[in-house]
C-alpha positions in Angstrom: -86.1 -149.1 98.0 -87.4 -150.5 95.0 -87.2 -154.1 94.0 -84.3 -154.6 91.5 -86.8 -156.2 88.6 -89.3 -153.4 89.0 -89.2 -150.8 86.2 -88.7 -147.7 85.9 -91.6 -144.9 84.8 -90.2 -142.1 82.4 -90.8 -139.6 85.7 -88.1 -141.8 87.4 -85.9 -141.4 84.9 -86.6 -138.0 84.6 -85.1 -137.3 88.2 -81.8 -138.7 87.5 -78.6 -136.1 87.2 -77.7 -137.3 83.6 -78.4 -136.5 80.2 -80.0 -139.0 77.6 -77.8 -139.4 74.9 -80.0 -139.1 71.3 -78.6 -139.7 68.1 -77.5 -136.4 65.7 -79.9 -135.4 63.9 -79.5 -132.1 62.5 -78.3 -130.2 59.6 -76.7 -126.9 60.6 -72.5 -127.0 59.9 -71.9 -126.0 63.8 -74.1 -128.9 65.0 -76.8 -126.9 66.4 -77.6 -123.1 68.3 -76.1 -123.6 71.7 -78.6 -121.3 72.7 -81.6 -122.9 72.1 -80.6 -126.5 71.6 -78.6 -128.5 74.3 -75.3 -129.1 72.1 -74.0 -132.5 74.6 -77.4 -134.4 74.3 -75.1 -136.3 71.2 -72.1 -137.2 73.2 -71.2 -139.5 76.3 -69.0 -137.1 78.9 -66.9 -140.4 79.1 -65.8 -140.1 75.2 -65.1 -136.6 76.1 -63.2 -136.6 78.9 -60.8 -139.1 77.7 -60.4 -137.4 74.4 -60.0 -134.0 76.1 -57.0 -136.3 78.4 -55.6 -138.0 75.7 -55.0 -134.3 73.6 -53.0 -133.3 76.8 -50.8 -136.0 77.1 -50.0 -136.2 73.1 -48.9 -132.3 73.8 -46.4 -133.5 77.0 -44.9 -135.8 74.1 -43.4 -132.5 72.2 -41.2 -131.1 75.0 -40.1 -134.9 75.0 -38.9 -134.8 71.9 -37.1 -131.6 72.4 -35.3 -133.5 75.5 -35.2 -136.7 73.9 -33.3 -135.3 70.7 -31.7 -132.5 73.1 -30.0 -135.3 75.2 -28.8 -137.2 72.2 -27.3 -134.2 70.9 -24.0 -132.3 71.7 -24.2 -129.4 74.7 -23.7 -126.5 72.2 -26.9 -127.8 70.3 -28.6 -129.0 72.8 -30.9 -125.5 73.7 -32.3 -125.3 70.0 -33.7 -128.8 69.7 -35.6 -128.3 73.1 -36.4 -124.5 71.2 -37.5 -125.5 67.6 -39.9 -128.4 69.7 -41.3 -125.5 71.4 -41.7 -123.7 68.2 -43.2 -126.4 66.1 -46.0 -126.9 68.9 -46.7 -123.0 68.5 -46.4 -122.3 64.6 -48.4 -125.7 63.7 -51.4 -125.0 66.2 -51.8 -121.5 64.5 -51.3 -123.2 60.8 -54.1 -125.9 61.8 -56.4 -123.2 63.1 -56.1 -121.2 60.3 -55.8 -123.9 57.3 -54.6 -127.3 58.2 -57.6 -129.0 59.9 -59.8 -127.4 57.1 -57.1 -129.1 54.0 -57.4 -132.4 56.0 -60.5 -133.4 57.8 -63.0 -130.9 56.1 -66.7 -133.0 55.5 -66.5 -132.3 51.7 -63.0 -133.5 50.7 -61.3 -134.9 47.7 -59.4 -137.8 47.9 -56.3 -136.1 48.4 -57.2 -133.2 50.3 -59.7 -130.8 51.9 -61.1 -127.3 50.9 -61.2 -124.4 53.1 -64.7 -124.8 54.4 -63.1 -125.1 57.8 -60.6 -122.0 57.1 -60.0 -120.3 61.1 -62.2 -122.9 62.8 -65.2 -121.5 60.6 -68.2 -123.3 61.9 -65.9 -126.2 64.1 -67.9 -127.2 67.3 -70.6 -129.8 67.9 -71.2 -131.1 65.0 -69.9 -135.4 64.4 -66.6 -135.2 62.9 -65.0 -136.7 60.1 -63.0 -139.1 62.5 -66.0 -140.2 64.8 -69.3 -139.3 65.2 -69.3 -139.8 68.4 -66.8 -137.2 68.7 -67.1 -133.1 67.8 -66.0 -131.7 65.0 -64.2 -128.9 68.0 -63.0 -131.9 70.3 -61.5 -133.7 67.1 -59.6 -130.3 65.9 -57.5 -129.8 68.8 -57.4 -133.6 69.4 -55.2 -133.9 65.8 -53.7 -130.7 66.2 -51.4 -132.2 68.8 -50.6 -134.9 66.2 -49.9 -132.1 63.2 -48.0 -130.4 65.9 -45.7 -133.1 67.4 -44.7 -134.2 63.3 -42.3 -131.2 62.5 -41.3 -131.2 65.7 -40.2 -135.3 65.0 -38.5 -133.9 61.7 -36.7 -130.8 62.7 -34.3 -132.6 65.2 -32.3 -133.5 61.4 -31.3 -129.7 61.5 -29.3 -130.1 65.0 -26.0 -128.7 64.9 -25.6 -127.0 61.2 -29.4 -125.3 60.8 -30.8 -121.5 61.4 -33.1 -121.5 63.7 -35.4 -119.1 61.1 -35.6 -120.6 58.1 -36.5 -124.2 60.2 -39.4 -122.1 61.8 -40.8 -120.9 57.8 -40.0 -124.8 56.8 -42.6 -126.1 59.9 -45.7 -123.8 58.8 -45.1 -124.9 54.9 -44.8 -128.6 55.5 -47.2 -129.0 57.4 -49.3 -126.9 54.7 -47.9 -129.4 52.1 -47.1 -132.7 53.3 -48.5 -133.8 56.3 -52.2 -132.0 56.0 -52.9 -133.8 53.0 -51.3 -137.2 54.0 -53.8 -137.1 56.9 -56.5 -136.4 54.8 -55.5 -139.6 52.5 -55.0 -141.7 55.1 -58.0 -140.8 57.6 -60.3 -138.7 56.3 -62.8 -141.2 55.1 -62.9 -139.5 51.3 -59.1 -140.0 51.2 -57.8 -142.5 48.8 -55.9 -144.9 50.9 -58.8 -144.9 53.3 -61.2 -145.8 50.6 -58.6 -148.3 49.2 -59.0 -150.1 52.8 -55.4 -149.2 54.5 -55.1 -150.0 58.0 -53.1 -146.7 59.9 -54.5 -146.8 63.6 -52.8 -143.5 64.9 -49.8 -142.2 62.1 -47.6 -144.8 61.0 -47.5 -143.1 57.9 -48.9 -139.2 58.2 -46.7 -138.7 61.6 -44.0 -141.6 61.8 -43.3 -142.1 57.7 -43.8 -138.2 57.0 -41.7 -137.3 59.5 -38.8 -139.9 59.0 -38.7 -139.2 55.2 -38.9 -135.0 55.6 -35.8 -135.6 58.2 -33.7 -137.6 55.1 -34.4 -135.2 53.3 -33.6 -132.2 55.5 -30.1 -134.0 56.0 -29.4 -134.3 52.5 -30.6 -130.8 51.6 -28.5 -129.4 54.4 -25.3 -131.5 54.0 -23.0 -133.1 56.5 -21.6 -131.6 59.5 -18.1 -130.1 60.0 -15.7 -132.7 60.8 -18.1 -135.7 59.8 -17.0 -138.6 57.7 -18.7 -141.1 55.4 -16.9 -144.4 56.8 -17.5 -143.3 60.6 -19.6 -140.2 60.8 -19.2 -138.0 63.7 -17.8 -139.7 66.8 -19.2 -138.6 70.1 -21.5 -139.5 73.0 -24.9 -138.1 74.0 -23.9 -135.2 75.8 -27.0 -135.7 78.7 -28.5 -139.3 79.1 -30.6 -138.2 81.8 -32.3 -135.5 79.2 -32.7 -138.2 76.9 -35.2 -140.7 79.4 -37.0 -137.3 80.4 -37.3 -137.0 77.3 -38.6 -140.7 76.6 -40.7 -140.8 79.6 -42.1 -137.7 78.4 -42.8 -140.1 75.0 -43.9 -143.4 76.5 -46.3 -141.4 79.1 -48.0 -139.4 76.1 -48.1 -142.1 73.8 -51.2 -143.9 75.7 -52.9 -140.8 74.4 -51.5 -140.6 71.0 -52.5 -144.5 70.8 -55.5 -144.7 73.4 -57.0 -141.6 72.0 -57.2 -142.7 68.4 -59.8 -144.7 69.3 -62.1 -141.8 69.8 -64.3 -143.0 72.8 -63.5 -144.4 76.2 -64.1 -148.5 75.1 -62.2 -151.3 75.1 -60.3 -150.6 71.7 -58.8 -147.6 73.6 -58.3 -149.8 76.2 -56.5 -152.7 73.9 -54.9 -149.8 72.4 -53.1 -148.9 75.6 -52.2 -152.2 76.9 -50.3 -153.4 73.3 -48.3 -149.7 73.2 -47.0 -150.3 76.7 -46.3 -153.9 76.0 -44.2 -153.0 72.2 -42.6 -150.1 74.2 -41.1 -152.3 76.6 -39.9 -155.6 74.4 -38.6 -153.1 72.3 -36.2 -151.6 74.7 -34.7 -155.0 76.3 -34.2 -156.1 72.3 -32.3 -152.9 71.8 -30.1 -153.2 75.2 -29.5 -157.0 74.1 -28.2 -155.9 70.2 -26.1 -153.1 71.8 -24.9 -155.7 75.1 -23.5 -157.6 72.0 -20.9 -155.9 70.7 -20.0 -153.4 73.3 -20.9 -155.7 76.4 -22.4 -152.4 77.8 -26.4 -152.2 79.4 -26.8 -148.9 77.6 -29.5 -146.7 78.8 -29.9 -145.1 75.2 -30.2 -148.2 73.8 -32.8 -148.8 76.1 -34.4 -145.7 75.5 -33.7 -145.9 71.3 -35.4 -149.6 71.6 -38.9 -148.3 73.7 -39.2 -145.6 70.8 -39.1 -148.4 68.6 -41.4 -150.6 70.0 -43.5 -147.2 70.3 -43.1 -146.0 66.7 -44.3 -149.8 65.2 -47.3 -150.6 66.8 -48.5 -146.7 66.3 -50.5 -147.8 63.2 -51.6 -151.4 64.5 -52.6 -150.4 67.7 -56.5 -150.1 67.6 -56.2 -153.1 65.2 -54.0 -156.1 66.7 -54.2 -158.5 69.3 -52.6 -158.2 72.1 -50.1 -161.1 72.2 -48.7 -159.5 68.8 -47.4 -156.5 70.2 -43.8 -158.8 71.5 -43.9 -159.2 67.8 -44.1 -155.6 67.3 -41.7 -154.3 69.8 -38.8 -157.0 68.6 -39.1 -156.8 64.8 -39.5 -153.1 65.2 -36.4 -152.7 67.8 -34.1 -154.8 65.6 -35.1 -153.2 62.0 -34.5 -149.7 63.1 -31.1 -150.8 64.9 -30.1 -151.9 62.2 -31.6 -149.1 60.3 -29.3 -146.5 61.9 -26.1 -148.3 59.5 -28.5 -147.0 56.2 -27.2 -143.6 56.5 -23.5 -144.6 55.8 -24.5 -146.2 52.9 -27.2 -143.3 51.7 -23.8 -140.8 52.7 -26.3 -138.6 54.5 -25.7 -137.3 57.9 -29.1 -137.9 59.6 -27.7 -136.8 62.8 -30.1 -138.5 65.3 -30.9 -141.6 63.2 -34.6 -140.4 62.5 -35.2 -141.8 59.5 -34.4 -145.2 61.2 -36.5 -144.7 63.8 -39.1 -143.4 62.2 -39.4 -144.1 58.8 -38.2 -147.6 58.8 -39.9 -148.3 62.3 -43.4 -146.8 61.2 -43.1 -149.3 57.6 -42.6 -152.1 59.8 -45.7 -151.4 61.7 -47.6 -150.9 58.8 -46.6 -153.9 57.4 -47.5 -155.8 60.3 -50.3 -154.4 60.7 -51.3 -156.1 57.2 -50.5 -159.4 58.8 -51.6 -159.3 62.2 -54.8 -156.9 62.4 -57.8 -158.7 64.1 -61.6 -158.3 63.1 -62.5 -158.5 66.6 -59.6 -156.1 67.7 -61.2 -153.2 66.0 -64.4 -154.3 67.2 -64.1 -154.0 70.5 -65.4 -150.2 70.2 -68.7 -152.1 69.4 -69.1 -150.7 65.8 -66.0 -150.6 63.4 -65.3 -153.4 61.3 -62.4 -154.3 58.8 -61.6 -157.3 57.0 -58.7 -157.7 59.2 -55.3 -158.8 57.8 -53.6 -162.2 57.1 -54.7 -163.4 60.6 -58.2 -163.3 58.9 -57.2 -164.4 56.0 -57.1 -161.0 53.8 -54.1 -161.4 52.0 -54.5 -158.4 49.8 -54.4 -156.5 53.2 -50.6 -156.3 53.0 -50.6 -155.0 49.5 -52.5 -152.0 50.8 -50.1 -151.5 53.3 -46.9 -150.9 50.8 -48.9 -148.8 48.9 -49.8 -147.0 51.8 -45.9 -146.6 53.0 -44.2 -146.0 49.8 -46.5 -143.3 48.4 -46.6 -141.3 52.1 -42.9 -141.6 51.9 -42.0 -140.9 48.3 -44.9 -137.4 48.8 -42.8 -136.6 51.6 -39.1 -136.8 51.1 -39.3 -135.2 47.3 -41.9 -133.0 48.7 -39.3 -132.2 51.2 -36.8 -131.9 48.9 -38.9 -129.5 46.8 -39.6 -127.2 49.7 -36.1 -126.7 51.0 -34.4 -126.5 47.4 -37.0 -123.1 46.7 -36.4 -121.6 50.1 -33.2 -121.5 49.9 -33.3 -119.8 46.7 -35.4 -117.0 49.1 -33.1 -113.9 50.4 -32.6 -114.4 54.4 -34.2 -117.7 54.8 -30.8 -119.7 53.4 -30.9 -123.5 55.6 -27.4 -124.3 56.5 -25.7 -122.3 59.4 -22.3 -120.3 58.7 -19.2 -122.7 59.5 -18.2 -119.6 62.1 -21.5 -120.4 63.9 -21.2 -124.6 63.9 -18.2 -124.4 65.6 -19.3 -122.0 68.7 -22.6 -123.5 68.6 -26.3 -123.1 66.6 -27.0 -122.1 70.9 -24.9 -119.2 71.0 -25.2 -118.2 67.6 -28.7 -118.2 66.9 -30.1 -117.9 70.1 -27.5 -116.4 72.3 -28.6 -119.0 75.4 -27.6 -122.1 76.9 -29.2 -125.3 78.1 -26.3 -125.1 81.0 -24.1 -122.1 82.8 -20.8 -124.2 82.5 -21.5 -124.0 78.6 -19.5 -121.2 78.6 -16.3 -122.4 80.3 -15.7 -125.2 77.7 -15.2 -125.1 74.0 -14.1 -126.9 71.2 -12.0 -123.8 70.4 -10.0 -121.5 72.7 -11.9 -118.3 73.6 -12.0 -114.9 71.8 -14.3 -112.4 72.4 -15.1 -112.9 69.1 -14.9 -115.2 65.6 -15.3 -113.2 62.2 -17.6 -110.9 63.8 -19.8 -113.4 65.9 -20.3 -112.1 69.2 -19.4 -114.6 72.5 -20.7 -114.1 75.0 -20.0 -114.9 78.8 -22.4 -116.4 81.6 -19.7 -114.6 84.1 -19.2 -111.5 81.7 -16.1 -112.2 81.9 -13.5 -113.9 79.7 -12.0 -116.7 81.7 -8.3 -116.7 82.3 -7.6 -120.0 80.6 -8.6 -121.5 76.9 -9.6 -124.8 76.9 -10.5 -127.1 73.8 -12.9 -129.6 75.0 -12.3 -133.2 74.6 -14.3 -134.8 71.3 -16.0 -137.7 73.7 -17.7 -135.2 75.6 -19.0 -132.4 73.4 
């Protein structure tokens, strides 16, 4: 064996089972001719592995929203939040492959967004991308799909209970056409003008958490209150399935190490920073909701609990790859108690936002963008051994947090007028009308739209006696059978 100080000879070398990594040097859109040049001699298999991991966990997150909001909601409802999840994972993929990663990370884009150089994946595989170059431009694509993907999917839950299921469907490939494709290219393609500006947004405080909060405002607004809500008290009732609601937020948590560790785009220790502050926000932020709920109920709710770890999740999503660790207790307690608070906005906005989404989201991702501008560390972003920022106030950057507020209040202003814009003109469109008929509410946007149930026993409760049919909607029965008795179900348990 040879002696440990002895060196190696290039034919040493040469017998070892690993490729020498050599920096890009070429000048064909695809990266090279995989047929006569070895395509991987650019990239570690560590950077690519994780990445390749971290794009499968962020695409477990969407069925947990589906369950998360599914749980949250009322049983009749509770099979088309799980559905339009589903939906937005399928419709989005096929709008980025066909447009949206093109109109936001294309190489030659304005400040606002991308061309169609990219249209259908057109010439997407080894070359650096816009994100990393120590990443593909093929790797990156499907890594910010699942982010385009999972941000409808965030939104839509505002349409539980009072929405057709079609027109939501249409509404997911055009906003994420025209609002969150070129909100990603501001914020992180590096031509974009809040990236140029210098704003801090680690992994979608603004394109995914903002975007999504303000388009679910708006969706509310646009589609008007539910039957039987009221402006003082809204619309009394209790999550119909706790247990679907933390699946659904271990789902979130599990993902999120991907959707935060990911960003980093390389297996180093920012990715590894990354993952250690998410779990750590995700947790104070669920005790600081249990404690806000314990005191005025005196209850150790579970949905609380589960409400507060979004939280925690949702505000240190944009200061993740940026902040120290010991900041993210800050993180998950300012960002627990702003969107708790939050969920009161919506009596005083009169807008039913049915799952609080906007609170979550919208006001939890501004508070992590905000501290972000306070907290983010030099060294923190660093720690990948190559990106450097001026940092925030903890390096003495003051202007940092004026970035920030520009950063939030134009991705949410673009998005909930954009919103606004969208829904007004597609209602205007023959068969793609928003709002449910009142018939269908009250049996259910489940059986009414899509003529299935998240339970058998569905069928043997309703808020209204049984007919075998209202105005012309068909019911339908698990048994096939009309049962001998009506009931109306009780209001705390719908």
């Amino acid at each position: 064996m040879p002696d440990v100080n002895e060196s190696f000879t290039l034919a040493d070398l040469a017998a070892l089972n690993y490729t020498i990594l050599v920096p890009y040097n070429g000048t064909i859109a695809t990266g090279g001719d995989s047929l006569t040049d070895n395509l991987n001699i650019f990239y570690t298999s560590g950077d690519l592995a994780w990445i390749m991991t971290s794009t499968a966990l962020v695409l477990l997150m969407i069925p947990g929203v589906g369950f998360f909001y599914s749980g949250l909601a009322r049983r009749k409802s509770a099979l088309s939040l799980i559905y339009l999840s589903m939906m937005s994972a399928a419709v989005v993929t096929f709008e980025w492959f066909f447009w949206g990663y093109s109109l936001a990370f294309s190489h030659t884009a304005g400040k606002y967004i991308g061309n169609l150089d990219n249209i259908g994946f057109r010439n997407v595989l080894a070359a650096p991308s816009v994100g990393s170059a120590k990443v593909p431009d093929m790797l990156f694509a499907i890594y910010q799909c699942m982010f385009a993907a999972i941000t409808p999917a965030l939104a839509i839950g505002a349409a539980v209970d009072r929405a057709r299921m079609g027109p939501c469907v249409v509404f997911m490939f055009i906003w994420a056409t025209i609002i969150y494709n070129p909100i990603a290219c501001w914020t992180w393609n590096s031509a974009g003008w809040v990236y140029q500006m210098g704003g801090l947004d680690f992994a979608g405080g603004t394109p995914v958490h903002i975007s999504s909060g303000a388009a679910a405002l708006a969706y509310s607004l646009m589609l008007g209150k539910r039957r039987g809500y009221k402006d003082a008290g809204g619309l009394p009732y209790r999550p119909h399935n706790v247990t679907h609601v933390v699946i659904g937020t271990s789902f979130l948590w599990f993902g999120w190490f991907g959707f935060n560790g990911g960003s980093a785009l390389g297996a180093n220790m920012r990715a590894v920073s990354a993952c250690v502050v998410t779990h750590l926000a995700a947790s104070v932020g669920g005790f600081t909701w249990v404690l806000l709920d314990y005191r005025l109920d005196r209850k150790w709710s579970t949905v609380g609990f589960c409400s507060g770890a979004i939280s925690g999740l949702v505000a240190i999503t944009p200061a993740s790859g940026f902040v120290p660790v010991w900041s993210a207790v800050i993180f998950g307690v300012v960002g627990a108690i702003g969107c708790n608070f939050g969920t009161k906005l919506k009596y005083y906005l009169r807008i039913d936002d049915s799952l609080d989404i906007f609170a979550v989201h919208a006001i939890g991702g501004t508070i992590g963008n905000l501290l972000t501008g306070l907290f983010a560390a030099d060294y923190v972003a660093h720690l990948d051994g190559f990106s450097e920022i001026p940092g925030g106030w903890l390096n003495g950057n003051y202007i940092q947090l004026a970035y920030q507020i520009a950063d939030s209040v134009s991705g949410f202003s673009y998005s909930f007028f954009g919103t606004c814009i969208i829904l007004f003109f597609m209602n205007l469109v023959p068969g793609l009308s928003l709002r449910a008929s009142e018939e269908a509410e009250i049996i259910g946007i489940d059986d009414s739209e899509l003529g299935e149930f998240a339970y058998d026993y569905v069928e043997h409760k309703r808020e209204i006696p049984y007919t075998s049919s209202i105005n012309g909607i068909a019911r339908s029965s698990g048994s096939g059978t009309p049962p001998t008795t009506s009931y109306v179900e009780p209001k705390s348990h719908v």
